[in-house]
C-alpha positions as CSV (number, residue, x, y, z in Angstrom):
1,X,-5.8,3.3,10.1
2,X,-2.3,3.6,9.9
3,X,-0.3,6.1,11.3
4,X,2.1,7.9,8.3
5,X,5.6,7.0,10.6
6,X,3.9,3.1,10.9
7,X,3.6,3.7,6.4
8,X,7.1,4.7,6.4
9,X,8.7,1.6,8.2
10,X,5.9,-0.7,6.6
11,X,7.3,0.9,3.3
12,X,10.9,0.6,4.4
13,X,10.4,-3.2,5.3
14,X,9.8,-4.1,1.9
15,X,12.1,-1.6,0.3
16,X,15.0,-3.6,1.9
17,X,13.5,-6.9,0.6
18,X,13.4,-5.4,-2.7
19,X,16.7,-3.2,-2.2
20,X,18.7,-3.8,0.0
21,X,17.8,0.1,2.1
22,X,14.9,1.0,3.3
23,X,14.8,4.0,0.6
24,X,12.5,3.5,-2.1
25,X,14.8,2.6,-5.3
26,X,12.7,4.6,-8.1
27,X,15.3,3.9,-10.6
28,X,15.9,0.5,-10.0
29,X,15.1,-2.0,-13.5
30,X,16.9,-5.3,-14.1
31,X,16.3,-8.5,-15.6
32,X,15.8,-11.1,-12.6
33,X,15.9,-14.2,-15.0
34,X,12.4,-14.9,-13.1
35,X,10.0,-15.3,-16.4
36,X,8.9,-11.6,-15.4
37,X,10.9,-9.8,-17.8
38,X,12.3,-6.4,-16.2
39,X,11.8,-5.6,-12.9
40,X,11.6,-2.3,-12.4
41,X,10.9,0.8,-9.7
42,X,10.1,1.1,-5.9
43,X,7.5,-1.5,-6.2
44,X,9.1,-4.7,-8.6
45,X,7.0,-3.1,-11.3
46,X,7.7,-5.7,-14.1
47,X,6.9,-6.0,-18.0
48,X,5.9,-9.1,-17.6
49,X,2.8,-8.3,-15.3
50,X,1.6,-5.4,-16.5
51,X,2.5,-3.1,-13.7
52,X,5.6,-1.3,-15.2
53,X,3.0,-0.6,-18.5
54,X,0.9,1.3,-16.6
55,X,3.5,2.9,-14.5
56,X,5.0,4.1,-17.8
57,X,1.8,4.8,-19.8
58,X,0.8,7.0,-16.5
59,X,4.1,8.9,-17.2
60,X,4.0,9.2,-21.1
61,X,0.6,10.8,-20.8
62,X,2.1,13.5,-18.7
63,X,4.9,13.7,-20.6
64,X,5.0,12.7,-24.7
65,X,8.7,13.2,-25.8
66,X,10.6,11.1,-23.1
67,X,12.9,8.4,-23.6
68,X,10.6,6.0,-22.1
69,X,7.7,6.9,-24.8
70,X,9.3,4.3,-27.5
71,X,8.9,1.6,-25.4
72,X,5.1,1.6,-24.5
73,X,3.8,-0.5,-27.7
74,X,6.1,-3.1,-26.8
75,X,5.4,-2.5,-23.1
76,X,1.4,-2.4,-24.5
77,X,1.6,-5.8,-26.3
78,X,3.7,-7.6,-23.7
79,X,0.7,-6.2,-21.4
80,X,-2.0,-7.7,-23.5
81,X,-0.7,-10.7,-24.1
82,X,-3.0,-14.2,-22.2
83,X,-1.7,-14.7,-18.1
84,X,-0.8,-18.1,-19.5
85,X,1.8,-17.0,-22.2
86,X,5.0,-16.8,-19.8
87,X,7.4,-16.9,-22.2
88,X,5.4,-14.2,-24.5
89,X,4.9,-12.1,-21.2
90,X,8.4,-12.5,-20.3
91,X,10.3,-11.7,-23.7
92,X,12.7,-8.5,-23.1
93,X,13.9,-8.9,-27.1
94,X,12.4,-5.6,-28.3
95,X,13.6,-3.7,-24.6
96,X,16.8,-3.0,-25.2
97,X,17.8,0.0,-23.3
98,X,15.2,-0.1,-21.1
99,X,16.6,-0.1,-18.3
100,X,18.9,2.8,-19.1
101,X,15.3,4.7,-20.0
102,X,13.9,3.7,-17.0
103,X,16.7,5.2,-14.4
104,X,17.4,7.9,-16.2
105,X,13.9,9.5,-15.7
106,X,13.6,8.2,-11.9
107,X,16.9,10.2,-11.4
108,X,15.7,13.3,-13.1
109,X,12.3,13.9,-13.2
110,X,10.4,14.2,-9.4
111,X,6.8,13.5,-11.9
112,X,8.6,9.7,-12.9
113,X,9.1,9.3,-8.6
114,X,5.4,10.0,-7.5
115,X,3.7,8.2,-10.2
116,X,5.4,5.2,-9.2
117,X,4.7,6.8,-5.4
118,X,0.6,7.0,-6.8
119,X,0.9,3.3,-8.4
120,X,2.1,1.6,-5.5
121,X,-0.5,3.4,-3.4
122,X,-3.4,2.0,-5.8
123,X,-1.6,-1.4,-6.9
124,X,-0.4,-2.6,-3.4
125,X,-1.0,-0.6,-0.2
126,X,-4.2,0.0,-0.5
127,X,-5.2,-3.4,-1.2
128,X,-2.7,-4.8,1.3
129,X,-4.7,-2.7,3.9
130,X,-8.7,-3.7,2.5
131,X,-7.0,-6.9,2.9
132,X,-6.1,-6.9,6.5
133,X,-8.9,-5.4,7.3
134,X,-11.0,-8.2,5.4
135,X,-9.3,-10.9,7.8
136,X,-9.2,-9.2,10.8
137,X,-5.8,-8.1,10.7
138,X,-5.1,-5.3,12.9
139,X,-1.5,-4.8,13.9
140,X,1.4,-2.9,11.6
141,X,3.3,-5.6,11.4
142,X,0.2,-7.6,10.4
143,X,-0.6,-5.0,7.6
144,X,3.2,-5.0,6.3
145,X,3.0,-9.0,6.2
146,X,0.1,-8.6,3.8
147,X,1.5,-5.4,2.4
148,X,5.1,-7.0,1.2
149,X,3.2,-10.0,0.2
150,X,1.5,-8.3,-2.6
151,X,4.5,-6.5,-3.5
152,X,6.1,-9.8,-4.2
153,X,3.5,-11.7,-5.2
154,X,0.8,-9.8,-6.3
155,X,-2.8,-10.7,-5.4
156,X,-4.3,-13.1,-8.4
157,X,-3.4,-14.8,-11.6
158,X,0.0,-15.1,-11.6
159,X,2.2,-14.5,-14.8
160,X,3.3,-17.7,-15.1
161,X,-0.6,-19.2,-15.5
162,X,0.2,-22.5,-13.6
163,X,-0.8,-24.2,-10.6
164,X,3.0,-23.6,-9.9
165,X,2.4,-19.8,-9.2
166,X,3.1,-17.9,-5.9
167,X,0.2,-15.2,-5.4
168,X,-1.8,-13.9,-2.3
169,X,-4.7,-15.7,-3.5
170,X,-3.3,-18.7,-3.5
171,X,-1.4,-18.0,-0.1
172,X,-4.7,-17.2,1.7
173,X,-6.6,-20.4,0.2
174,X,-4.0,-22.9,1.4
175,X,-3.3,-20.9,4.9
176,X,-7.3,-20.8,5.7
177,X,-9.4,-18.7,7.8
178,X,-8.6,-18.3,11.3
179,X,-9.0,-21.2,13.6
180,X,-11.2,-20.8,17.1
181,X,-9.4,-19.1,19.6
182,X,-6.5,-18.8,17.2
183,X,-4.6,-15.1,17.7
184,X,-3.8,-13.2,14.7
185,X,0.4,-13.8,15.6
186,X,-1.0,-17.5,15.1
187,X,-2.7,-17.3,12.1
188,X,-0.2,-14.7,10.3
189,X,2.9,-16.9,11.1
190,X,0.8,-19.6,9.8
191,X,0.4,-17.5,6.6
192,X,4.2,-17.0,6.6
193,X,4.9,-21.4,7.2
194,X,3.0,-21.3,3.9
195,X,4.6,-18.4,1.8
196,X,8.1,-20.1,2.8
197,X,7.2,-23.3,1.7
198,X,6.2,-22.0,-1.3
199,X,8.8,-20.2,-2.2
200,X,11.3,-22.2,-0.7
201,X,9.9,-25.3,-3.3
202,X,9.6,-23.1,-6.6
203,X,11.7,-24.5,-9.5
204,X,13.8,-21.7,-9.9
205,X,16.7,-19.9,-8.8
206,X,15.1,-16.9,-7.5
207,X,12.1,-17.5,-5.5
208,X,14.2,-19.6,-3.2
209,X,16.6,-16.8,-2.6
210,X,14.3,-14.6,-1.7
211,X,12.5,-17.1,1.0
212,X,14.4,-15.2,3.6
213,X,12.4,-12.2,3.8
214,X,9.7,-14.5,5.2
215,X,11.9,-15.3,7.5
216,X,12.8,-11.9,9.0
217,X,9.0,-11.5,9.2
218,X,8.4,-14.3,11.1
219,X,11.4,-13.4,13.6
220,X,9.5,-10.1,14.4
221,X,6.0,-11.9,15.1
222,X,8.1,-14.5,17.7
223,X,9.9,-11.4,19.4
224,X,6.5,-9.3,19.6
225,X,7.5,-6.7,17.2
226,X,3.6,-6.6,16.1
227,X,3.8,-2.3,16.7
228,X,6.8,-2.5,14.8
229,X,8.0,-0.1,17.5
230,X,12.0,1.2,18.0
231,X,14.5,-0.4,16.3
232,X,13.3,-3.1,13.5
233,X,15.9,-5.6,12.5
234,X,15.7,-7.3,9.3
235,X,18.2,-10.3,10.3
236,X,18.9,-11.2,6.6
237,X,19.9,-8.3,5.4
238,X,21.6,-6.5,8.8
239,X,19.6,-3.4,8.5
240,X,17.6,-1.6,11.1
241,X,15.0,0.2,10.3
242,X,14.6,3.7,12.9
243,X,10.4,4.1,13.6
244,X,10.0,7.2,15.3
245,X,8.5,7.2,18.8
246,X,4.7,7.4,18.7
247,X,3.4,10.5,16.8
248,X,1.1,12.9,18.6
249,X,-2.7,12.8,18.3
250,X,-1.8,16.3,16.4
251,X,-0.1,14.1,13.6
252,X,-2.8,12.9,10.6
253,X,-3.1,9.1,10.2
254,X,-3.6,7.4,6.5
255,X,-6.9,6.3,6.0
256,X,-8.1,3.4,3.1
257,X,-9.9,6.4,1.0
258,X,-13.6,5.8,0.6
């Protein structure tokens, strides 16, 4: 259980990873020069991964004659293509103007906002939470650890195929189960040692960058922030993040659905 103001700041955690604010950035898409091709939405939907297909075949469906509609074969084939093809899965040649497409129906049509609002729901933060509740993890900061993980990461079978890969899977395997008497602050800033050092070590120029974040997560679990409670600083980035004092019993929670 979650309660929806601990959603909103787990939410706004990653959005300023992602962002730079803690607002969702809908109409966000740019080419990161990380072998994912565009990266795109509230959530780093990319073409590379299959996420921004889906996102945009979702949209399509609801509505036929939008700019967006001449890009799903591409955005179909890029989707199909083997996990082990990076450089077919990453190939942006036959996406020009995508981008363009992209923001111009996250600033103008609400339908484009909550289907990326619906995908995120079913692609990341409902799994984050199955997940924490799989290991044991019970805290909101616990729950946005694993939740900004699979926003970054994603869970499995990473795009590039290689044992090189970053992806929860792979994060939980080399971190292990928890130890005897170990806390859940110990095991999850275990879990963080071994996300850093992975990204930290990737041979590129943008998974290092973005080791920080892993940073600012580990500074909360050291100064107790595991209610993610007041004011939340994300040290990297200089932005607080306001979580309202804690709602009344009269105020519904969010629940994994059945």
């Amino acid at each position: 259980m979650l309660s929806q103001t601990k959603k909103r700041v787990v939410e706004a955690i990653t959005n300023t990873f992602e962002h730079g604010t803690p607002q969702a950035a809908y109409e966000s898409c740019e080419r990161l020069k990380d072998g994912r091709g565009f990266t795109c939405g509230r959530a780093g939907f990319t073409t590379a991964t299959g996420d921004a297909y889906w996102v945009v075949d979702r949209y399509v469906r609801a509505r036929p004659v939008v700019p967006l509609a001449l890009y799903l074969p591409e955005l179909r084939r890029l989707a199909s293509l083997p996990a082990c093809d990076a450089a077919g899965r990453g190939f942006t040649g036959n996406l020009s103007g995508f981008g363009r497409a992209w923001a111009l129906a996250a600033n103008n049509d609400p339908q484009f906002r909550a289907i990326q609002d619906e995908l995120n729901q079913q692609l990341y933060m409902i799994p984050a939470l199955k997940l924490a509740k799989q290991y044991e993890i019970t805290t909101p900061l616990g729950r946005a650890i694993f939740y900004d993980t699979l926003v970054q990461h994603g869970y499995t079978s990473s795009a590039d195929g290689n044992e090189s890969g970053i992806d929860t899977q792979r994060i939980l395997d080399l971190t292990g189960g928890r130890r005897f008497g170990e806390s859940e602050t110990m095991w999850l800033n275990r879990f963080l040692h071994v996300r850093g050092q992975m990204l930290c070590c990737y041979p590129d120029n943008v998974w290092p960058a973005s080791a920080d974040r892993v940073h600012d997560l580990r500074q909360l679990l050291l100064e107790g922030q595991t209610n993610l409670s007041g004011n939340v600083l994300l040290a990297s980035t200089g932005v607080r993040i306001m979580s309202a004092p804690t709602a009344p019993s009269s105020v519904a929670s969010w629940v994994l659905p059945a």
